[in-house]
C-alpha positions as CSV (number, residue, x, y, z in Angstrom):
1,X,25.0,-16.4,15.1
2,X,22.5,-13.7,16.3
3,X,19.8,-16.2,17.3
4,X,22.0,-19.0,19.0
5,X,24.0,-16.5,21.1
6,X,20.6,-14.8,22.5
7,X,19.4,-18.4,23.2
8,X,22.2,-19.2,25.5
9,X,20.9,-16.2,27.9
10,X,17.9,-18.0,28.3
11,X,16.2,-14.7,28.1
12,X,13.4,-15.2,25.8
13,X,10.6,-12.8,26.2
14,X,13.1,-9.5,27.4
15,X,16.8,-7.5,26.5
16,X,18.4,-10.8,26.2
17,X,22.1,-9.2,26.4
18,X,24.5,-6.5,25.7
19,X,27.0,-6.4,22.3
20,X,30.6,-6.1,23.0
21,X,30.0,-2.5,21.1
22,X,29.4,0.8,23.0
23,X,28.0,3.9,21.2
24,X,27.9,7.3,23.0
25,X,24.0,6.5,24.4
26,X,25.1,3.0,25.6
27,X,25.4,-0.6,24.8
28,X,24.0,-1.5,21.9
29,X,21.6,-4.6,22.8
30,X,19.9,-8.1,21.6
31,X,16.8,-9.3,22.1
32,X,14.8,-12.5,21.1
33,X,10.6,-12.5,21.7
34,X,9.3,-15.6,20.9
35,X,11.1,-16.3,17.2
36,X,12.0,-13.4,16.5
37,X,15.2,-11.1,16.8
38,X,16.2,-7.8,17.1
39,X,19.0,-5.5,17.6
40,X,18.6,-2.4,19.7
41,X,20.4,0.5,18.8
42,X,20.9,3.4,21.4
43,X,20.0,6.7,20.3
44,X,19.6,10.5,22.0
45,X,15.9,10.7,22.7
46,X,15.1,13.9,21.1
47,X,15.9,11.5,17.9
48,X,14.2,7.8,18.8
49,X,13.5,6.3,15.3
50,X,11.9,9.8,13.8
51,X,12.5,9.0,9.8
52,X,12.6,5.6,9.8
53,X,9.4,3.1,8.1
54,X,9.2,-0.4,8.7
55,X,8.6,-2.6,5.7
56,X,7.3,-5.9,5.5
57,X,11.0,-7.2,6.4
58,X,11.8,-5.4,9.0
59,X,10.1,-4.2,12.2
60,X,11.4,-0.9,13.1
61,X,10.0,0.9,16.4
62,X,11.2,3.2,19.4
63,X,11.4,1.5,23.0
64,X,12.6,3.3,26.2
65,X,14.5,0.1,28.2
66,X,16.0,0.7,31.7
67,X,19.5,0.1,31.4
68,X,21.6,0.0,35.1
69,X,18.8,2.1,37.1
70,X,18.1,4.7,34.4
71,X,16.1,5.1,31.1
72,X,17.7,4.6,27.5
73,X,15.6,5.2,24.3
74,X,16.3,2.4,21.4
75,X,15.6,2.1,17.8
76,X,14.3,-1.3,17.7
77,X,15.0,-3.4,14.3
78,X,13.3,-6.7,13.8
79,X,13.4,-9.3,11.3
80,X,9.7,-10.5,10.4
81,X,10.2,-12.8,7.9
82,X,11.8,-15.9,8.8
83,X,13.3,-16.7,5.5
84,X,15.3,-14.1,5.8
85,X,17.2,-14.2,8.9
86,X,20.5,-15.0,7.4
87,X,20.0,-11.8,5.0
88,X,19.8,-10.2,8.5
89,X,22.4,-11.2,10.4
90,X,24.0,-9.9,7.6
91,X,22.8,-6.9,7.8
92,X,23.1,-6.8,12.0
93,X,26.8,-7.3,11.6
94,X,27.1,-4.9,8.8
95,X,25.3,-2.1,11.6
96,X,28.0,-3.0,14.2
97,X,30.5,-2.7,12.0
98,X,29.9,0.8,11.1
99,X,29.3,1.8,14.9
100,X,32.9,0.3,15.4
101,X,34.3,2.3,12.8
102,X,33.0,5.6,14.9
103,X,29.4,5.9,12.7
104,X,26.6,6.8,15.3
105,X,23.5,4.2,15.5
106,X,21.2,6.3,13.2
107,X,23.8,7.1,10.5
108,X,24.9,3.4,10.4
109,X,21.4,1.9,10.5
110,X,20.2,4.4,7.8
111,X,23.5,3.1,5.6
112,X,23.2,0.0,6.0
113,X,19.2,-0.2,4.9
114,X,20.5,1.7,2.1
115,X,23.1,-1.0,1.5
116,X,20.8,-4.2,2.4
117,X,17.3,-2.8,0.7
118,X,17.1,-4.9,-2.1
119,X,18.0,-8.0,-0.3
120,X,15.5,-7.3,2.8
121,X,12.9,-7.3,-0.1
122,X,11.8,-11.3,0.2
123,X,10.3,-12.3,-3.5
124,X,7.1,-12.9,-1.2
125,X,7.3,-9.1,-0.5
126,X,7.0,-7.8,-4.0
127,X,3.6,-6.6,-4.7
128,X,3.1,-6.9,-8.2
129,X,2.9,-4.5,-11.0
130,X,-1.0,-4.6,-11.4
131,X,-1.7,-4.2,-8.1
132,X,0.6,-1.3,-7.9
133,X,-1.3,0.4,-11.0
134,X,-4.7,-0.5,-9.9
135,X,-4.5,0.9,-5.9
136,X,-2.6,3.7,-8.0
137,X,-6.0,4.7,-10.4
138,X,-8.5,4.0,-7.3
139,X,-6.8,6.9,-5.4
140,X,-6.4,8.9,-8.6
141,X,-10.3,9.2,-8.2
142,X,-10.7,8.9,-4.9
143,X,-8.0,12.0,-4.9
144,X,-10.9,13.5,-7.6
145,X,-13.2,13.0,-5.4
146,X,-12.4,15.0,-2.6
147,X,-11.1,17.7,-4.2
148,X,-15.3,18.1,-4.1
149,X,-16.0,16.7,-0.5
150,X,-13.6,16.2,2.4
151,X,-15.7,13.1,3.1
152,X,-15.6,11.5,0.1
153,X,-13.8,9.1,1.0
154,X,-16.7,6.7,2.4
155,X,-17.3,6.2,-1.6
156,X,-14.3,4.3,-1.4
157,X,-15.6,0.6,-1.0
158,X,-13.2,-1.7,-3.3
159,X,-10.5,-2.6,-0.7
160,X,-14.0,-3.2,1.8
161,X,-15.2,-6.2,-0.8
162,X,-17.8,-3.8,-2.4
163,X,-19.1,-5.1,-5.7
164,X,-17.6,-2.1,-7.1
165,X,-14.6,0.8,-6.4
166,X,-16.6,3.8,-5.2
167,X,-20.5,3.5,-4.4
168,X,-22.9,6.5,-2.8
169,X,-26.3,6.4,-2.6
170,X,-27.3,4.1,-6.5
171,X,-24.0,5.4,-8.2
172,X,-21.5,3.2,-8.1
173,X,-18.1,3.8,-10.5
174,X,-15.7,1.1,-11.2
175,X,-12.0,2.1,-11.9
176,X,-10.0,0.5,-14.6
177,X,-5.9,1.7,-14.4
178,X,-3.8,0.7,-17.2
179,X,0.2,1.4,-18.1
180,X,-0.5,0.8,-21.7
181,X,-1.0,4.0,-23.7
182,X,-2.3,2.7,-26.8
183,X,-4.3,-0.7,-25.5
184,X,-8.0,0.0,-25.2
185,X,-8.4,-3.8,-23.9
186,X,-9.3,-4.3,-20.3
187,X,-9.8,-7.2,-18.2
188,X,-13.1,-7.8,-16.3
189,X,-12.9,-10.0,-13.3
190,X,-16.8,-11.1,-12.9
191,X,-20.0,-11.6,-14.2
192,X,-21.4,-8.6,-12.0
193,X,-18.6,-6.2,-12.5
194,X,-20.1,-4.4,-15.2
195,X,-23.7,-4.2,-13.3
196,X,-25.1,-1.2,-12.0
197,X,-26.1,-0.8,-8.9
198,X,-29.9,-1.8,-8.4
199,X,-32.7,1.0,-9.4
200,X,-29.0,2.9,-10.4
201,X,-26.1,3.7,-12.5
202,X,-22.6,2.4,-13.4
203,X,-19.8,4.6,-14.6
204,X,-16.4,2.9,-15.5
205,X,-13.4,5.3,-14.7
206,X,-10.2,4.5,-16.6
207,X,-6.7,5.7,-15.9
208,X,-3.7,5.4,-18.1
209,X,-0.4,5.9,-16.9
210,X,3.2,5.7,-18.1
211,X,6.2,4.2,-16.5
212,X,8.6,7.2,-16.0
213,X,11.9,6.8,-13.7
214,X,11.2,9.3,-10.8
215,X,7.6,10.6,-12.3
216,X,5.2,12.6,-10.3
217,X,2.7,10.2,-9.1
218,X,3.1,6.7,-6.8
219,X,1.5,5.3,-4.0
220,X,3.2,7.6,-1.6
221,X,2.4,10.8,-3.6
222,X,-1.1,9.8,-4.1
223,X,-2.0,8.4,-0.7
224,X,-0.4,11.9,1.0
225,X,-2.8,14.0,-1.6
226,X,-6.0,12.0,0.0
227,X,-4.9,12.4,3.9
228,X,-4.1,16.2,3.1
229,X,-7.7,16.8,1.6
230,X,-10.0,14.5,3.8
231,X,-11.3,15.2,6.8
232,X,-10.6,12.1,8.3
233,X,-6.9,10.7,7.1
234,X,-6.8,7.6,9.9
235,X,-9.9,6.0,7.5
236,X,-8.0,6.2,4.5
237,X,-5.0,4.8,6.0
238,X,-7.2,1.8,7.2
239,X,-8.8,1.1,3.5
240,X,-5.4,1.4,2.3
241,X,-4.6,-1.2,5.1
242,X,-7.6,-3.2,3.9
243,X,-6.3,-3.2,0.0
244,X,-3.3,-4.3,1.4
245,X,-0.7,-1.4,1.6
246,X,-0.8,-0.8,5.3
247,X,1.8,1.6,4.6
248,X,1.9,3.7,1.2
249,X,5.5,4.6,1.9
250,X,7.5,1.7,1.8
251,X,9.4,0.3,-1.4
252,X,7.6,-2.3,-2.5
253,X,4.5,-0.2,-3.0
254,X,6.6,2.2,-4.9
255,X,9.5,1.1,-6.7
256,X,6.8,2.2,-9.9
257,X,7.0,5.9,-10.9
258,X,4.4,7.4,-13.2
259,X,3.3,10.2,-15.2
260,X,-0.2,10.8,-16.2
261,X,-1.5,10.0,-19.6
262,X,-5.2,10.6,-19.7
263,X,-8.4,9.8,-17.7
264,X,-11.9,8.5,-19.5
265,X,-14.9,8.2,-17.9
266,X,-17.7,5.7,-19.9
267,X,-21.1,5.8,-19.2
268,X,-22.0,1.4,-18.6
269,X,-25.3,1.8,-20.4
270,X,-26.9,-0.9,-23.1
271,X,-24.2,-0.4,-25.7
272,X,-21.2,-0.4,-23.5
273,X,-19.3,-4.1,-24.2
274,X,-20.1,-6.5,-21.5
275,X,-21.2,-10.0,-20.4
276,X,-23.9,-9.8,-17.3
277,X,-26.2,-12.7,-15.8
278,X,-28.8,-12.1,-18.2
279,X,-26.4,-13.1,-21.1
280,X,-27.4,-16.6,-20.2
281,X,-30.1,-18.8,-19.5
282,X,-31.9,-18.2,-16.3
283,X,-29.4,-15.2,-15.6
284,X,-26.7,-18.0,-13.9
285,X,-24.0,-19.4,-15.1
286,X,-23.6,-22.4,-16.8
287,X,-23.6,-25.7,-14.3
288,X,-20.1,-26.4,-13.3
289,X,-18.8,-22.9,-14.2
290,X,-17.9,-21.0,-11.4
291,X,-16.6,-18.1,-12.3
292,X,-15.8,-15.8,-15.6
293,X,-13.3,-13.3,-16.5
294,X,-13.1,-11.7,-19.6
295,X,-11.8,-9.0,-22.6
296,X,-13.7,-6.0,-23.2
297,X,-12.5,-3.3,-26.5
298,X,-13.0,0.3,-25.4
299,X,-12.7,1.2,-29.4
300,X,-16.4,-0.6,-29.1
301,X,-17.6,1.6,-26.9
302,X,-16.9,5.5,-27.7
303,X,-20.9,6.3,-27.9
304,X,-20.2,5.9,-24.3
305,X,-17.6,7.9,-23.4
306,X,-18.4,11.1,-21.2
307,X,-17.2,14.7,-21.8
308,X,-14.8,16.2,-19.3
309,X,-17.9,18.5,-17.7
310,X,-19.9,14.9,-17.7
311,X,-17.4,13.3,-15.7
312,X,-17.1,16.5,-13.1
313,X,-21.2,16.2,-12.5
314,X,-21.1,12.7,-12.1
315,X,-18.0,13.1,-9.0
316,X,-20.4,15.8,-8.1
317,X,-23.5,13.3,-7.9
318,X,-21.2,10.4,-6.1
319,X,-20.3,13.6,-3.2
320,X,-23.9,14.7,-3.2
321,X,-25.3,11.4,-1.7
322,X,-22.6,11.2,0.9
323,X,-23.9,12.1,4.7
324,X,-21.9,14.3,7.0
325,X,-21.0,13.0,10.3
């Protein structure tokens, strides 16, 4: 309906046409660029689209648009995910609807997110639980980390393809986050995760949480903590952007609440569990195998585990070899 009534303008690229629904501000408006459609909702300026995020659904951005000689400001709303344009017409009729009924555009557009959220969500939007928990535990310590130096944040390599989490100067710390409280299995992705750093050391950092309907820590909570103590929030926001969670607000990055259960830090010496290229001949991997993953016991490795003053002088080390601007 939305689509095949903005093609017959033949307007493409541009405000294709008015609704047949007026709101105090104006007309509320169409609009098609390339594939993909929008409604426009007229708002008072002073307002625009102040409160609202986009997700990975839905567009949502503030144009001005001259409308009969003067300016109008509009909420834009666009659907960016194709397979979900029927869910959105839906949703675009469910807006006019509530503007008919005497709602003004924000109140009606905030109801009807409320109303629609779950079903805006495409499966292919639903980041899932261990990445959640893992970008969860790296800002846990990043968080650590600059409650010692502003800058700490250029530790932060993980999300930048590092070969581990957080690496300054030849300390490098990889962070393991877990949900369950009394599993001291963890997963190790590569050969060379559990390698220092050359000529350095390797600490392993890891986080347990617990599920907990409206707990204290998610994304959001954590990712505000590190723009609030860094002294340069923008490059957070673009390794976040890197790890995938361009924005640490929306609902698919939080719909998993947490409390904290307990952090460890273990020092990755010779008696720490691990498999590492010299485990096999000529420090490769056998022919044909191209990659490993495996299970490591942490119950195996309690000689290793670090003393809460340990773990603060190791931070302290990590902030230490960062340069100032």
């Amino acid at each position: 309906m939305l689509r095949s009534g903005l093609a017959e303008t033949g307007l493409r690229d541009a405000i294709s046409r008015p609704a047949d629904i007026e709101t105090r501000h104006g007309m509320v408006r169409f609009s098609l660029a390339g594939d993909a459609a929008s409604i426009m909702l007229p708002v008072d300026t002073r307002d625009g689209a102040r409160g609202f995020e986009s997700t990975p659904s839905l567009a949502i951005s503030e144009i001005t648009y001259p409308v009969d000689g003067r300016p109008v400001c509009y909420v834009t709303v666009t659907c960016t995910n194709k397979p979900l344009e029927t869910v959105f017409a839906e949703f675009v009729s469910d807006i006019l609807g509530r503007i008919e009924r005497g709602e003004p555009s924000r109140c009606a557009l905030t109801d009807s997110l409320r109303e629609f959220r779950d079903l805006l969500l495409a499966r292919d939007d639903a980041v899932p639980d261990e990445e959640i928990c893992g970008l969860a535990g790296e800002l846990r310590l990043l968080n650590h980390l600059l409650d010692l130096s502003p800058n700490a944040w250029r530790a932060w390599q993980g999300p930048l393809r590092g070969r581990h989490d957080f690496t300054a100067g030849n300390h490098a710390i990889e962070v393991k986050a877990t949900r369950a409280r009394n599993s001291d299995r963890l997963t190790i992705s590569s050969i060379d995760q559990l390698d220092p750093p050359a000529g350095g050391d390797l600490h392993l950092f890891r986080v347990t949480f617990e599920d907990v309907a409206g707990g204290p820590v998610s994304i959001a909570s954590l990712a505000e903590t590190a723009f609030e103590r860094s002294d340069d929030a923008p490059a957070i926001r673009s390794i976040l952007d890197r790890a995938g969670c361009p924005d640490p607000y929306v609902p698919v990055w939080n719909r998993l609440k947490f409390r904290m259960v307990s952090e460890v830090l273990y020092a990755v010496t010779g008696d720490f569990p691990r498999i590492s290229a010299p485990s096999f001949v000529g420090g490769k991997l056998p022919h044909g195998v191209e990659g490993l993953s495996y299970e490591i016991d942490l119950a195996k490795a309690r000689d290793c585990r670090l003393s809460a003053d340990a773990l603060n002088a190791t931070l302290q080390e990590v902030c230490t070899c960062l340069s100032p601007d």
